[in-house]
Each structure stands twice: as C-alpha cells, then as structure tokens.
MMTF fields as JSON, N, C-alpha, C and O atoms, coordinates in Angstrom:
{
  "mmtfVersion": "1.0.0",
  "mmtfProducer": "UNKNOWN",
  "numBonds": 343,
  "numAtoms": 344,
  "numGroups": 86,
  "numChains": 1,
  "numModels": 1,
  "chainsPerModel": [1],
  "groupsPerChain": [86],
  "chainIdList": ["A"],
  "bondAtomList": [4, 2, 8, 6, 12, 10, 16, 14, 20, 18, 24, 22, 28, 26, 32, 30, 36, 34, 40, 38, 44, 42, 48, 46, 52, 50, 56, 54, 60, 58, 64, 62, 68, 66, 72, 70, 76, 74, 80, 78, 84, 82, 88, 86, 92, 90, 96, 94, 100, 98, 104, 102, 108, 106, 112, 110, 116, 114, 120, 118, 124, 122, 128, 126, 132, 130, 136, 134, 140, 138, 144, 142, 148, 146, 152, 150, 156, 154, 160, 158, 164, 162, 168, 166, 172, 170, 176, 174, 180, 178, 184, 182, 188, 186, 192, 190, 196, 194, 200, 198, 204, 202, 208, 206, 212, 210, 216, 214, 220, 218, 224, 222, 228, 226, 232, 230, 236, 234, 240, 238, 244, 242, 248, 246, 252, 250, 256, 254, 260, 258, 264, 262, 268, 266, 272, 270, 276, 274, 280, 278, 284, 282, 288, 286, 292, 290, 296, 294, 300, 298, 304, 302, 308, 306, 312, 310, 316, 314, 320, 318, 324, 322, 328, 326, 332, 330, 336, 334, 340, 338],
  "bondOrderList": [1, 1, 1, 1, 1, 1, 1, 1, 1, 1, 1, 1, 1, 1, 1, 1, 1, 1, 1, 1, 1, 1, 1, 1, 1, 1, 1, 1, 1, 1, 1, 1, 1, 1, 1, 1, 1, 1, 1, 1, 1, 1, 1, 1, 1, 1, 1, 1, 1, 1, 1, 1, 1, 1, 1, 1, 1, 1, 1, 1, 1, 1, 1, 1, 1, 1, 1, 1, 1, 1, 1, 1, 1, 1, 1, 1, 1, 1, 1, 1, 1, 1, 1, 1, 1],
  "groupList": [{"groupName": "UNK", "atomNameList": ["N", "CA", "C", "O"], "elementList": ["N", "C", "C", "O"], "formalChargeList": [0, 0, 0, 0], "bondAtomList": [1, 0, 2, 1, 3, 2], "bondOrderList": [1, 1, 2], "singleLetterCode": "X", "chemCompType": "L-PEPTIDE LINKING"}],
  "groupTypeList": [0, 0, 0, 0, 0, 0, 0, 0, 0, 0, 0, 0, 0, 0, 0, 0, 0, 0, 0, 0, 0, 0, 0, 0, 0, 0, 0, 0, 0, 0, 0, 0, 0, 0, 0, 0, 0, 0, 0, 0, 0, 0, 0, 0, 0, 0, 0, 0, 0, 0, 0, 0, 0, 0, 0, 0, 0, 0, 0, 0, 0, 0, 0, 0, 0, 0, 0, 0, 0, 0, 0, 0, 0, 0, 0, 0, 0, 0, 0, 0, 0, 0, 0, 0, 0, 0],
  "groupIdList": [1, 2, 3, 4, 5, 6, 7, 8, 9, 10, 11, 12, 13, 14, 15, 16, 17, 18, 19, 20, 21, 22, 23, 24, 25, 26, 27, 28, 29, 30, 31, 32, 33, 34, 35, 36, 37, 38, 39, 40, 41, 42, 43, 44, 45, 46, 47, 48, 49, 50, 51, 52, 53, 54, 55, 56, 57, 58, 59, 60, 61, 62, 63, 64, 65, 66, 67, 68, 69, 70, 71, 72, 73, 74, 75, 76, 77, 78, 79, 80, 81, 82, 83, 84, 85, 86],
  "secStructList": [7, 7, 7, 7, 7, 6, 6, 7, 7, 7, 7, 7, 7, 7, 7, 7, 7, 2, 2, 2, 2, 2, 2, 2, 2, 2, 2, 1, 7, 4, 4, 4, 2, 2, 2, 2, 2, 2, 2, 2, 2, 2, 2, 2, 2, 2, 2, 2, 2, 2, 2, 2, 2, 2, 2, 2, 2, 2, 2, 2, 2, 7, 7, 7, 7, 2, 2, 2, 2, 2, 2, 2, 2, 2, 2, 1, 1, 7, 1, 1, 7, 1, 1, 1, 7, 7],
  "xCoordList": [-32.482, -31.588, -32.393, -33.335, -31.892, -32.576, -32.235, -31.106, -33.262, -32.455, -31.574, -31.951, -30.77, -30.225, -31.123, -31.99, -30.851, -31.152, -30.401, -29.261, -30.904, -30.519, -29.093, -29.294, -28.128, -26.865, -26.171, -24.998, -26.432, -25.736, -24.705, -25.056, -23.442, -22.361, -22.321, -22.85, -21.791, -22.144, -19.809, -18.907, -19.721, -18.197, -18.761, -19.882, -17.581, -17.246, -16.11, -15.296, -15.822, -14.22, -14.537, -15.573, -12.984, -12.889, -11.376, -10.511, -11.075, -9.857, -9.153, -10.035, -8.216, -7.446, -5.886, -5.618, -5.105, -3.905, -3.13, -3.321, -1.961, -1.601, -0.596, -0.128, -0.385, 0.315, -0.333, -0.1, -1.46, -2.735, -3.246, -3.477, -3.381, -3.395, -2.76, -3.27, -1.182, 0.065, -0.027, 0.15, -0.483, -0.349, -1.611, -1.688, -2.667, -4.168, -3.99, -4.806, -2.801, -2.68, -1.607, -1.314, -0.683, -0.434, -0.624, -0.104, -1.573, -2.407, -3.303, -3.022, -4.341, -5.04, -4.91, -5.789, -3.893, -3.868, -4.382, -5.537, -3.966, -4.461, -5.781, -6.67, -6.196, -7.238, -8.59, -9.628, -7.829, -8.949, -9.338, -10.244, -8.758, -8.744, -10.054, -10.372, -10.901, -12.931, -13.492, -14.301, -13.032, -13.643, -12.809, -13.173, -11.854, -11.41, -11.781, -12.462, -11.657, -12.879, -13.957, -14.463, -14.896, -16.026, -16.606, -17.658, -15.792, -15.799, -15.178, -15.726, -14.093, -13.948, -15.623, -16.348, -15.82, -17.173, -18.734, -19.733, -18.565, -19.258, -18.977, -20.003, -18.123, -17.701, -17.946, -18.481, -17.46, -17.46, -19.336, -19.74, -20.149, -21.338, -21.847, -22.999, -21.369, -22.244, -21.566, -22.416, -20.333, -19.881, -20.444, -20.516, -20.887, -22.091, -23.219, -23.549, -23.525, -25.028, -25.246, -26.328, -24.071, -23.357, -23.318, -23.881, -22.678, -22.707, -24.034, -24.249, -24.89, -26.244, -27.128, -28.086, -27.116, -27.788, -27.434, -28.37, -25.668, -25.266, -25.766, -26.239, -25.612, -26.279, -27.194, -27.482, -28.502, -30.002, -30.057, -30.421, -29.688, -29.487, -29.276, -30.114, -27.798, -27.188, -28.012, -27.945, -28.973, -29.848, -31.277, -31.907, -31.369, -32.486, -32.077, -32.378, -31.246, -30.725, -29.237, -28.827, -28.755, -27.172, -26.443, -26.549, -25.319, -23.845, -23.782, -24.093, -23.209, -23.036, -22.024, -21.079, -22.042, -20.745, -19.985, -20.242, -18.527, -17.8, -18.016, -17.412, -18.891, -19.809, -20.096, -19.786, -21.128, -22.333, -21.207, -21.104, -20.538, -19.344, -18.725, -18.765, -18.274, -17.207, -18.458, -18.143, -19.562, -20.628, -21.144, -21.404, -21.16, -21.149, -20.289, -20.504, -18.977, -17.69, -17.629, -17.222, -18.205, -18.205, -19.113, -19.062, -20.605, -21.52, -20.967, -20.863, -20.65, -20.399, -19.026, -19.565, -18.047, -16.705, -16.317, -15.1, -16.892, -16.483, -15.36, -14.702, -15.524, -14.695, -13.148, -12.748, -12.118, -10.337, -10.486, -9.684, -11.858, -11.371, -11.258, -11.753, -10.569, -10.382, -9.887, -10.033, -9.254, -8.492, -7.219, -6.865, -6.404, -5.227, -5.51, -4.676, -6.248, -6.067, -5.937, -6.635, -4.663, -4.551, -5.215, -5.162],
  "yCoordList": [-21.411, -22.498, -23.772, -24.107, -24.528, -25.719, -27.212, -27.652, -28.122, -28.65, -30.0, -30.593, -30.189, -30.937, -32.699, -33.202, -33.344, -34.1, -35.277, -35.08, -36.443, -37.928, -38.086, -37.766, -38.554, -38.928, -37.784, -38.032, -36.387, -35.156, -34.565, -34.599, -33.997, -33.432, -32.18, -31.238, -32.012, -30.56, -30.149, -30.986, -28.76, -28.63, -28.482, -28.293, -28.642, -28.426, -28.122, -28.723, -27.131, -26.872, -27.455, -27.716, -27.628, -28.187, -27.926, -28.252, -27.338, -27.3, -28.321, -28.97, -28.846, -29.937, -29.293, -28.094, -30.126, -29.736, -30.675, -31.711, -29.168, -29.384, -30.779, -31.106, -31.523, -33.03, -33.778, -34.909, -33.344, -34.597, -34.732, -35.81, -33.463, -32.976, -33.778, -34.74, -33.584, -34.269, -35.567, -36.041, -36.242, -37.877, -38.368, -39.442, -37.196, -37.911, -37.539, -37.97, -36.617, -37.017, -37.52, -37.41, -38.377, -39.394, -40.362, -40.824, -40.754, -42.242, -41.994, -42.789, -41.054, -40.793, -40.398, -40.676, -39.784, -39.214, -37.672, -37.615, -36.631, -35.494, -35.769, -35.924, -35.881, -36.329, -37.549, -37.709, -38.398, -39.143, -38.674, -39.251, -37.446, -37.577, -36.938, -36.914, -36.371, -36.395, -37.703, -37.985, -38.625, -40.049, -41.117, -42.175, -40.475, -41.15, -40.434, -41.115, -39.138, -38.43, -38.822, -38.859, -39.331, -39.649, -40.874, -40.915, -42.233, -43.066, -42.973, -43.613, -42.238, -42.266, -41.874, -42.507, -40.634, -40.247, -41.124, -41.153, -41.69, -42.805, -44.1, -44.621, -44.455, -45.219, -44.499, -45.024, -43.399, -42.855, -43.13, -43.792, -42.594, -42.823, -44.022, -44.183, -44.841, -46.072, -46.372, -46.874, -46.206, -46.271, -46.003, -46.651, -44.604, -43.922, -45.003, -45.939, -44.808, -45.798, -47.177, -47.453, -48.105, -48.468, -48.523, -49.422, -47.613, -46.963, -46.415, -46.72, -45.635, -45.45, -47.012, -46.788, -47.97, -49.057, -49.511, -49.661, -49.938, -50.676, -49.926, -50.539, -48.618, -47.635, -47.881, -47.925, -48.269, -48.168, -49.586, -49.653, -50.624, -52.033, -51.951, -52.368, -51.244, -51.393, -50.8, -51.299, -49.474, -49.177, -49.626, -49.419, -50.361, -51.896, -52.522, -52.572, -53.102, -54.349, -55.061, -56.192, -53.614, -53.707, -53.738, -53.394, -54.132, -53.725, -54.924, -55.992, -54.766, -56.913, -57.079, -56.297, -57.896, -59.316, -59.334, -58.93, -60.15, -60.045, -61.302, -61.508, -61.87, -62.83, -62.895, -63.536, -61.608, -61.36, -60.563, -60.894, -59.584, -58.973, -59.987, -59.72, -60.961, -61.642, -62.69, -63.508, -62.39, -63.364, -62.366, -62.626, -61.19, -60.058, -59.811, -59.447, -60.099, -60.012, -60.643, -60.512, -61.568, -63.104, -63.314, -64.087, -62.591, -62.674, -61.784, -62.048, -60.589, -59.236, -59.917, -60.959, -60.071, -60.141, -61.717, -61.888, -62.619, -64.307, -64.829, -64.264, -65.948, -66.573, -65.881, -65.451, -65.822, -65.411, -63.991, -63.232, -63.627, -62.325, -61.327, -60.2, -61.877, -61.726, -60.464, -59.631, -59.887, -58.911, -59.401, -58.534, -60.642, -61.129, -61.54, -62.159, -61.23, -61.943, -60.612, -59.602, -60.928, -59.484, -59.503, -58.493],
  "zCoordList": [58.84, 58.494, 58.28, 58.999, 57.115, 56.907, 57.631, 57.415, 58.587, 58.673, 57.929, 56.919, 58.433, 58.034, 57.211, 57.927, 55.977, 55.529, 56.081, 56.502, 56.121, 56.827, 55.038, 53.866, 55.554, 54.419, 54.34, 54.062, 54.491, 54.28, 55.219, 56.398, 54.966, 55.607, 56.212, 55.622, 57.27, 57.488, 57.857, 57.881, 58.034, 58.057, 59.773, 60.246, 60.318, 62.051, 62.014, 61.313, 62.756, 63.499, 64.699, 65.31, 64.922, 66.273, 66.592, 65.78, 67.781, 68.831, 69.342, 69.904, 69.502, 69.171, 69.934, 69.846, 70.548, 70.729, 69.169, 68.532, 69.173, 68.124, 67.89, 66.799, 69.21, 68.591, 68.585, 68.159, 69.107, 68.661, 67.121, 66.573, 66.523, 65.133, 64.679, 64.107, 64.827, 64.096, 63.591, 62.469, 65.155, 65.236, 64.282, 63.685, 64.302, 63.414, 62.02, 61.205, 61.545, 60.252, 59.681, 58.491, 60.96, 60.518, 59.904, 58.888, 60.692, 61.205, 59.893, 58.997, 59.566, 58.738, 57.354, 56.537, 57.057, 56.155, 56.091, 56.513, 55.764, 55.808, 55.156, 55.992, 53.841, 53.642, 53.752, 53.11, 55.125, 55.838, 56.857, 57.459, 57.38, 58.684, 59.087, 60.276, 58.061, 58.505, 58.623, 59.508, 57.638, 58.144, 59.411, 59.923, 59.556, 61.064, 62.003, 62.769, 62.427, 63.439, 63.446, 64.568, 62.19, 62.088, 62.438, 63.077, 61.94, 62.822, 64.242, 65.139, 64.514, 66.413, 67.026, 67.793, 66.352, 67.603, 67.236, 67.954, 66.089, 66.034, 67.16, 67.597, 67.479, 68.268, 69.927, 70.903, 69.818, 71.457, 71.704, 72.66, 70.831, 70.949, 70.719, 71.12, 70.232, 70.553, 72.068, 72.803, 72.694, 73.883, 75.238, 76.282, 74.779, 75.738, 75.413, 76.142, 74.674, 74.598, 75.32, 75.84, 75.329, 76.346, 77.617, 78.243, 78.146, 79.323, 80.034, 81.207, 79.343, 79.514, 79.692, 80.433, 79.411, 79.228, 80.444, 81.23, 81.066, 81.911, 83.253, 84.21, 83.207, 84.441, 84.563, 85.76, 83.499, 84.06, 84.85, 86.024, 84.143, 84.604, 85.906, 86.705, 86.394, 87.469, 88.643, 89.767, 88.295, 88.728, 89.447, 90.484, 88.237, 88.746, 89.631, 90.824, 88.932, 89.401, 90.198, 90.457, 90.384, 91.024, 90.504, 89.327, 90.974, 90.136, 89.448, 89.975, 87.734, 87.819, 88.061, 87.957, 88.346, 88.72, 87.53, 86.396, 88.254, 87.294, 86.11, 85.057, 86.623, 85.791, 84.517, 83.513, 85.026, 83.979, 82.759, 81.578, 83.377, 82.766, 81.435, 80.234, 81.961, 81.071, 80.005, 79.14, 80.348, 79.888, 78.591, 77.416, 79.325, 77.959, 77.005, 75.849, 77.725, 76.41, 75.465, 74.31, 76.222, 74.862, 74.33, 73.374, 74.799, 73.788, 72.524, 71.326, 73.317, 72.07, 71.589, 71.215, 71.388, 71.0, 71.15, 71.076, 71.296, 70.985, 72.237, 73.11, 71.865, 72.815, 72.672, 71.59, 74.247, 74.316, 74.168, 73.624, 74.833, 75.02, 76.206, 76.219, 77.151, 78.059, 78.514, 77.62, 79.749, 80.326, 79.463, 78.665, 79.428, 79.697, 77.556, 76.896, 77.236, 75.485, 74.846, 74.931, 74.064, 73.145, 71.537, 70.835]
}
C-alpha cells in the first residue's frame, strides 16, 4: 500500500448511532456531511493538543489558577468571554 500523499482523501467508515446520523445530515447536508466530520475531528484534535499542552504545564508547574485560565481566554478568544458571555 502506498502511502498516503499530503492534500489527498482517503474513504473511512465509521459506526454512528443512527439519530446521530439523522441530526448530522440535517445540520450538514447529506452531501457535506465528510466536510463537517472533517472539520469536527479537526477541531477535537487541535482540542487534545490543547489538553496535552495544559497537562505538561500543570505537570511542571501545578494546576493554574483561575487566573491564568481567564488570562488565556482572552488572549485566545478577546475580551466578554467569559463563563457568563454567550
């Protein structure tokens, strides 16, 4: 098997309950719904990546505060974005 080229598609099945199906080709369109899976697990993985980063930190350096927390929100995502800002 060759592998795979950087820009190229490959097919995947995947198992799914079937009202989850329903609701994603709602939302999607039967024919978006490879590029909305595709951006979700794009997203779940930059999430992990994320998560992996804040663990090593916390590792070092302890748990952060709810400080450093809200100091990160607003670097990443701008000012009003709080728990309480929709």
């Amino acid at each position: 098997m060759k592998p795979a080229r950087a820009g190229t598609t490959e097919n995947l099945s995947v198992s799914m309950p079937a009202d989850l199906i329903a609701e994603l080709r709602t939302r999607a369109g039967r024919r978006g719904v490879s590029n909305y899976v595709t951006k979700a697990v794009r997203h779940r993985l930059a999430m992990d990546g994320l998560a992996e980063i804040v663990a090593a930190h916390e590792a070092d350096h302890g748990a952060l505060t709810a400080q450093e927390i809200e100091e990160a929100r607003r670097e990443l995502f701008g000012e009003g974005t709080g728990r309480d800002a929709v």
